[in-house]
C-alpha positions, 0 to 999 in steps of 0.5 A, a space after each residue: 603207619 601203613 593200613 595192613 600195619 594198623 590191622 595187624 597191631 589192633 588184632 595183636 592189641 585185642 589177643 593180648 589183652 583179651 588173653 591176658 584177663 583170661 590168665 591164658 599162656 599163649 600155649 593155653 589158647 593154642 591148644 584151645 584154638 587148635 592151633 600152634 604157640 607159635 601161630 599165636 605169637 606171630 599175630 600178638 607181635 603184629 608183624 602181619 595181618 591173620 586171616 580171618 578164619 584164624 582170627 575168627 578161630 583165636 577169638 572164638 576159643 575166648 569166646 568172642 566172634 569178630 565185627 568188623 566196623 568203620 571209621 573215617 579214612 586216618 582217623 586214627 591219626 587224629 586220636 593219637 594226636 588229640 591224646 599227644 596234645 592233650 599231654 606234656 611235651 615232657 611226657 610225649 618225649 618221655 613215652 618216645 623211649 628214644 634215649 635207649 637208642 641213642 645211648 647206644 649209638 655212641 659216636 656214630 654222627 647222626 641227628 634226629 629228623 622226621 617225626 621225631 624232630 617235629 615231636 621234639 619241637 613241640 608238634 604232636 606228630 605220631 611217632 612209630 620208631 625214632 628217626 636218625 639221619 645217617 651219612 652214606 659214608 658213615 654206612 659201614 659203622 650203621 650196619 656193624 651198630 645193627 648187627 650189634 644190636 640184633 637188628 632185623 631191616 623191615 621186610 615190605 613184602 611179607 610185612 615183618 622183620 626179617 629177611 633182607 639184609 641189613 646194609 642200607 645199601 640194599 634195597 629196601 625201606 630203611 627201617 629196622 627192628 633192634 634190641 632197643 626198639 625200632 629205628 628209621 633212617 634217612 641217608 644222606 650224603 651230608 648231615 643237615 644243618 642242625 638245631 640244638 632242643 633240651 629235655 629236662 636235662 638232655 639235649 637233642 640235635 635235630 633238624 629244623 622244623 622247615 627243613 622236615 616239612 622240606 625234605 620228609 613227606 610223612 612228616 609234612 603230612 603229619 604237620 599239615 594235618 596238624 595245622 588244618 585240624 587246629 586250624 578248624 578248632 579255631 573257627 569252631 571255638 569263634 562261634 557265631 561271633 566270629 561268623 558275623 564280624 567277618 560279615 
């Protein structure tokens, strides 16, 4: 997730929740800050990151103030993969809600890849929106399914939904915001070669876990932070032990 991204959702996160135990509609805080429902609504979607003074203004009509701190770079990452390791892989695909969007991509070929072909095969990678891979001919019928589902295509420049077109042949990244939740896609001009996963009683065609680390940089970034990480909590876990018989 990008850094601005991060910002945005744990001010949006702190708005929600500090709101909330104060029983205020976003109205009420409004009018308490001075500001519009709208402005308000905006920052508790995360879309984009608030400026400070507005940020300073929300907080101190709930009669907080802003401190700012700081922690080793992704780091975050690390927390979300220490509490996806520490859950079920029933309980990771669970919390992925990925079956609403697949239902409802009907017959439209696709597999699942990226991250989310990792998580289903058992990495406790993050996963932001489920990732699908589409083929450029298939383009047409995509674009018709997000218009369906009210898609918006993620917009870089303002770091929101909205403001482009949704054909993945426009320029742009390939994700998009619909009715079901978010949604990556990587296009191709043929669909990968394909492994076949099962969840309680669904299964899920998914690209290999080589052939993620080969072709999706994000993901292979998870998978290699993964590993080190394991890596060092294995020596750690050796001790002194392990030092000395290694001498």
């Amino acid at each position: 997730m990008p850094e601005s991204s991060r910002l945005a959702t744990q001010i949006a996160a702190v708005l929600r929740r500090e709101r909330g135990a104060r029983s205020l509609t976003q109205q009420e805080l409004a009018d308490l800050a001075g500001v519009s429902q709208g402005a308000v609504a905006r920052l508790e979607r995360g879309d984009r990151v608030p400026t400070v003074a507005l940020t300073e203004r929300l907080l101190a009509a709930l009669d907080l103030q802003l401190a700012v701190s700081v922690e080793p770079l992704d780091s975050h990452l690390d927390a979300r993969m220490d509490d996806l390791a520490a859950r079920s892989l029933a309980e990771r695909v669970d919390d992925l809600g990925l079956d609403r969007v697949l239902d409802r991509l009907g017959d439209l070929p696709h597999l699942l890849t990226g991250s989310t072909a990792a998580l289903l095969q058992g990495a406790p990678v993050p996963v932001d929106a489920g990732e699908i891979a589409v083929r450029w001919r298939d383009s047409a019928r995509f674009t018709a399914w997000l218009d369906a589902a009210y898609g918006q295509r993620w917009n870089a420049r303002w770091s929101e939904f909205g403001g482009l077109r949704l054909e993945p042949e426009e320029p742009g990244e390939h994700r998009w915001q619909t009715r079901y939740g978010q949604l990556r896609a990587q296009m191709c001009d043929e669909l990968p070669e394909a492994i076949e996963v099962r969840h309680g009683d669904r299964s899920y065609r998914v690209v290999p876990l080589v052939a993620v680390e080969l072709t999706d940089p994000r993901a292979a970034e998870l998978l290699r932070r993964h590993r080190r990480r394991h890596a060092a909590e294995r020596l750690a876990d050796a001790g002194p032990a392990g030092a000395g018989s290694a001498r």
